[in-house]
N, CA, C and O atoms as a GROMACS GRO file, in nm:
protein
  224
    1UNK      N    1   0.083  -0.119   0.000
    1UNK     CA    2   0.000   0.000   0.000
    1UNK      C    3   0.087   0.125   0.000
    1UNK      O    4   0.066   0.223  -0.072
    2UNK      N    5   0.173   0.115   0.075
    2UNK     CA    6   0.306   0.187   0.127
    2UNK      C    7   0.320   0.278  -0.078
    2UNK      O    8   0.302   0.387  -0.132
    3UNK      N    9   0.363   0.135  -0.116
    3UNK     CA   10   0.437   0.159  -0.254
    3UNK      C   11   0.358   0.234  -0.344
    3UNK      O   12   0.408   0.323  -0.413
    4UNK      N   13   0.227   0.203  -0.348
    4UNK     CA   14   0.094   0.262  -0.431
    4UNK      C   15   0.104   0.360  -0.420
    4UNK      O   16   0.121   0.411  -0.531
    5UNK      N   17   0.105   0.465  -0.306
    5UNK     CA   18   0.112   0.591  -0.228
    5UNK      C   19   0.261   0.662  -0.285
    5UNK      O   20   0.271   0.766  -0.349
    6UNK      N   21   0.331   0.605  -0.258
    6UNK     CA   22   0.476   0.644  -0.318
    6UNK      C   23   0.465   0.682  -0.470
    6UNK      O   24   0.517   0.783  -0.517
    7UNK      N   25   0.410   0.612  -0.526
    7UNK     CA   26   0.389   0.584  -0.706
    7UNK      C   27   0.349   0.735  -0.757
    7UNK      O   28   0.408   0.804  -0.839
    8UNK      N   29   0.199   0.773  -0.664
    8UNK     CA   30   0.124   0.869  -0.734
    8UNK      C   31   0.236   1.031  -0.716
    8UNK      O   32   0.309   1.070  -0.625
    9UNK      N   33   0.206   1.082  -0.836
    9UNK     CA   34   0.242   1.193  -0.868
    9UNK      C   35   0.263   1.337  -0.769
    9UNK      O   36   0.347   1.427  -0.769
   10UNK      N   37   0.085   1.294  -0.648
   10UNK     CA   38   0.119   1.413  -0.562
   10UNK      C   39   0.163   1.360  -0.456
   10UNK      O   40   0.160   1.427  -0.353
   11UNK      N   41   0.209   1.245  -0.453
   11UNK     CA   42   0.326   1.223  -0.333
   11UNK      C   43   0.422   1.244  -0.337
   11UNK      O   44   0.498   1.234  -0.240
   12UNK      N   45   0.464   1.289  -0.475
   12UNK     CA   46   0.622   1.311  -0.528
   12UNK      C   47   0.600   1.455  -0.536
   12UNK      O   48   0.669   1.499  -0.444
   13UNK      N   49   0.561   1.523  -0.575
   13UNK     CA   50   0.527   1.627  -0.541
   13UNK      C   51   0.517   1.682  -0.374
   13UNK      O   52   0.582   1.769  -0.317
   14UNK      N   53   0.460   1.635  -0.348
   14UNK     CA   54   0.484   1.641  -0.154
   14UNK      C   55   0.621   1.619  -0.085
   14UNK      O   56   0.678   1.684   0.003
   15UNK      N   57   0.649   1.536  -0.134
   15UNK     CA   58   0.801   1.472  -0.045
   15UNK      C   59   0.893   1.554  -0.149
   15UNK      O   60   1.014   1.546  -0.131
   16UNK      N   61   0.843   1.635  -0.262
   16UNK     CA   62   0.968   1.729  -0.333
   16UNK      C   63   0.983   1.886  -0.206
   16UNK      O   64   1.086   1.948  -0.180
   17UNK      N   65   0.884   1.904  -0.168
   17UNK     CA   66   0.862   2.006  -0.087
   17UNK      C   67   0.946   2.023   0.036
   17UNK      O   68   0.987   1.924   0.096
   18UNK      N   69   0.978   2.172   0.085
   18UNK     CA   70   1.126   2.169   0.198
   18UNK      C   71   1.028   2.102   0.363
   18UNK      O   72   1.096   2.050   0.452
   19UNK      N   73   0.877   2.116   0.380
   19UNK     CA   74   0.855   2.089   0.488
   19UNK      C   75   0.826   1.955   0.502
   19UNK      O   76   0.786   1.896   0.603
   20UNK      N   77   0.853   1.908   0.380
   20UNK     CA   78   0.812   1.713   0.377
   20UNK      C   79   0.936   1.700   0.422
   20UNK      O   80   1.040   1.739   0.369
   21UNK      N   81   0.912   1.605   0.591
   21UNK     CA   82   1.057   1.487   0.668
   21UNK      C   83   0.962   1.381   0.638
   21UNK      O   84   0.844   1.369   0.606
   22UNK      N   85   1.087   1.293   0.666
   22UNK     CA   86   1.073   1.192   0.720
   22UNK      C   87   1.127   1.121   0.838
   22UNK      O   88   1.161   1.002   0.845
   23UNK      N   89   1.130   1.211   0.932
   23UNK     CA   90   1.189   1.191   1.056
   23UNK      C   91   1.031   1.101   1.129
   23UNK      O   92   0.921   1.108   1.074
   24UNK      N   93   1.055   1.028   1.249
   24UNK     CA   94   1.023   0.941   1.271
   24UNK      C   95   0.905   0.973   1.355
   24UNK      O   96   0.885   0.871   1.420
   25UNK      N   97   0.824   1.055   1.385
   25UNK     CA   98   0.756   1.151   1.463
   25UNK      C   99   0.609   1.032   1.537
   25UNK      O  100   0.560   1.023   1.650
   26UNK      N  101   0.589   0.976   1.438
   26UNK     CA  102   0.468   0.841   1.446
   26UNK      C  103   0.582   0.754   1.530
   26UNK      O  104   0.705   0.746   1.532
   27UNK      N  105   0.445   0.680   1.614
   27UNK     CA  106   0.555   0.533   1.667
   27UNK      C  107   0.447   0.454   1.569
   27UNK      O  108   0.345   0.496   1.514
   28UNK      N  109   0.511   0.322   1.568
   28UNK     CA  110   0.514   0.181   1.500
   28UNK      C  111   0.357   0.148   1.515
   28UNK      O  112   0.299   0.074   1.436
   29UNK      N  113   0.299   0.205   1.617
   29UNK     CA  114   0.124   0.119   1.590
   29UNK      C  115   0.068   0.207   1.565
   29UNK      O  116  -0.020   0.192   1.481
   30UNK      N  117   0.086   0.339   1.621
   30UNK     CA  118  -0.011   0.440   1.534
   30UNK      C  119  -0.006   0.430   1.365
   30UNK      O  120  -0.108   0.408   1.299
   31UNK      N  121   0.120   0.449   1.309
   31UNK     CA  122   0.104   0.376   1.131
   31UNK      C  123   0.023   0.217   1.151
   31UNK      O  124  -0.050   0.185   1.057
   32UNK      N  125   0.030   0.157   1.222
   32UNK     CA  126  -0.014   0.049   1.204
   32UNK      C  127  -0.212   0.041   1.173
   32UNK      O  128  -0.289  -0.020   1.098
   33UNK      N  129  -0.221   0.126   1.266
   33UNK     CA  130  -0.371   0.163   1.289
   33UNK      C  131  -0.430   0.244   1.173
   33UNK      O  132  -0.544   0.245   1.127
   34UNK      N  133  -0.318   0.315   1.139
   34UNK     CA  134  -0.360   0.443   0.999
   34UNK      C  135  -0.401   0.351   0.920
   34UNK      O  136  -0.514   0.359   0.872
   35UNK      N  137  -0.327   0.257   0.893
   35UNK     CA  138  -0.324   0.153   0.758
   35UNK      C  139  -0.397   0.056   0.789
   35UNK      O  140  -0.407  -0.014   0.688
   36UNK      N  141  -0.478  -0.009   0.908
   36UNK     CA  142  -0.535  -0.076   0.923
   36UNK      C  143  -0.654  -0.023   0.834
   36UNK      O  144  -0.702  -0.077   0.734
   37UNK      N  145  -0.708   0.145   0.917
   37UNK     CA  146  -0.853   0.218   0.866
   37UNK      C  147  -0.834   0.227   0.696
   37UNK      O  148  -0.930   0.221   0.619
   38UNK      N  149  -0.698   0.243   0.656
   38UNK     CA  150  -0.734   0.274   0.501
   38UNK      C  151  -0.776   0.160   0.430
   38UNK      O  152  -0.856   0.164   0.337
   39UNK      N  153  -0.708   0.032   0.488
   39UNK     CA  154  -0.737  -0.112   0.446
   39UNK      C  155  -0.883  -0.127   0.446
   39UNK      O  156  -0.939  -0.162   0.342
   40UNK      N  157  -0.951  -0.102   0.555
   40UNK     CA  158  -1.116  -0.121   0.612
   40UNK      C  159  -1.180  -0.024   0.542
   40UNK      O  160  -1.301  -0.044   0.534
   41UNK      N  161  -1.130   0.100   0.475
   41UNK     CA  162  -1.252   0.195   0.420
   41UNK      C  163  -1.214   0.126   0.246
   41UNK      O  164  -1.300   0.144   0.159
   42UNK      N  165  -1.082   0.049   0.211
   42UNK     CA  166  -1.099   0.016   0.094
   42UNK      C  167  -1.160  -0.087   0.057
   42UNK      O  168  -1.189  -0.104  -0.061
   43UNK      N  169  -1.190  -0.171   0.151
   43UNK     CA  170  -1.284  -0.314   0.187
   43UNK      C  171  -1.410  -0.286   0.173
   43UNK      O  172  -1.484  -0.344   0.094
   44UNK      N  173  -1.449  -0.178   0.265
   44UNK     CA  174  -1.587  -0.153   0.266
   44UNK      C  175  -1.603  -0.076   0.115
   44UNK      O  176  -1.663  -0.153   0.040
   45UNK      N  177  -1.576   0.022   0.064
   45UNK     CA  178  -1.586   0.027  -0.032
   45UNK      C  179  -1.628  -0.040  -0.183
   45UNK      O  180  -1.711  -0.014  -0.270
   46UNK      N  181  -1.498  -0.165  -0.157
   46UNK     CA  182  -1.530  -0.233  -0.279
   46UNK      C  183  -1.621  -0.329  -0.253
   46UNK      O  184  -1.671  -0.380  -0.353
   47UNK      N  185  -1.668  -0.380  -0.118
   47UNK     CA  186  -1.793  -0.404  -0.107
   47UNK      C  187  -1.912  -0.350  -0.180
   47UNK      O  188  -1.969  -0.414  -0.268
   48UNK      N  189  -1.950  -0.226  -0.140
   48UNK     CA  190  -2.045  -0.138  -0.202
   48UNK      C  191  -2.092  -0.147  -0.277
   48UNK      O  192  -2.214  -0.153  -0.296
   49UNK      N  193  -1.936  -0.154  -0.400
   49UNK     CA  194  -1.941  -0.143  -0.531
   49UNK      C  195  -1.968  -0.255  -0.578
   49UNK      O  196  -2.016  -0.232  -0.689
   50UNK      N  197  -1.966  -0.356  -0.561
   50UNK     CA  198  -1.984  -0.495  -0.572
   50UNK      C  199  -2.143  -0.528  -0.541
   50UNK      O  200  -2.221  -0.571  -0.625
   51UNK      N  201  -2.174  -0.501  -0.414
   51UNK     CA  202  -2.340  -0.460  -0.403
   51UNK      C  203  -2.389  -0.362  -0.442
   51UNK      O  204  -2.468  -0.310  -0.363
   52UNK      N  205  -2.372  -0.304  -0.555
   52UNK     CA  206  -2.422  -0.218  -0.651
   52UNK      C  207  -2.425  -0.246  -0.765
   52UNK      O  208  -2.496  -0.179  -0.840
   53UNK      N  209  -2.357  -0.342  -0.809
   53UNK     CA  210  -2.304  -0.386  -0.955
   53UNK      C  211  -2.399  -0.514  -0.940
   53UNK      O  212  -2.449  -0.547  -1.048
   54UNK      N  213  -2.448  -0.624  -0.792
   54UNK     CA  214  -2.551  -0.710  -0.815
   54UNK      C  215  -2.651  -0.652  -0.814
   54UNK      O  216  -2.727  -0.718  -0.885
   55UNK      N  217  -2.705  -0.560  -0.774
   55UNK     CA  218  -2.836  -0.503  -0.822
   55UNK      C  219  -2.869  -0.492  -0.952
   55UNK      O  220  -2.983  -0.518  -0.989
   56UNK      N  221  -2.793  -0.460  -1.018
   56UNK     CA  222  -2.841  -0.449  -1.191
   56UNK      C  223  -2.928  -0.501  -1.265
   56UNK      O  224  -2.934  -0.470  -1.384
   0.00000   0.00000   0.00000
């Protein structure tokens, strides 16, 4: 997911910028938790879409 994020254009754009660190400011489960919720809103999501596409 990490890498996906890296890929797009305005992340490179972001991390080109002087106030983008990457100093370590998060501990290890708070990212853990971030990425848990993005995992669960992309789940639920393609759920949705999937129960929208059997309705047809």
């Amino acid at each position: 997911m990490l890498r996906m994020l890296q890929a797009k254009s305005e992340y490179r754009q972001i991390e080109a910028t002087e106030e983008f660190t990457r100093s370590n400011d998060f501990n290890l489960i708070d990212v853990i938790h971030a990425l848990d919720e993005v995992q669960e809103t992309i789940e639920n999501f393609q759920s949705a879409r999937s129960g929208e596409n059997n309705g047809i």
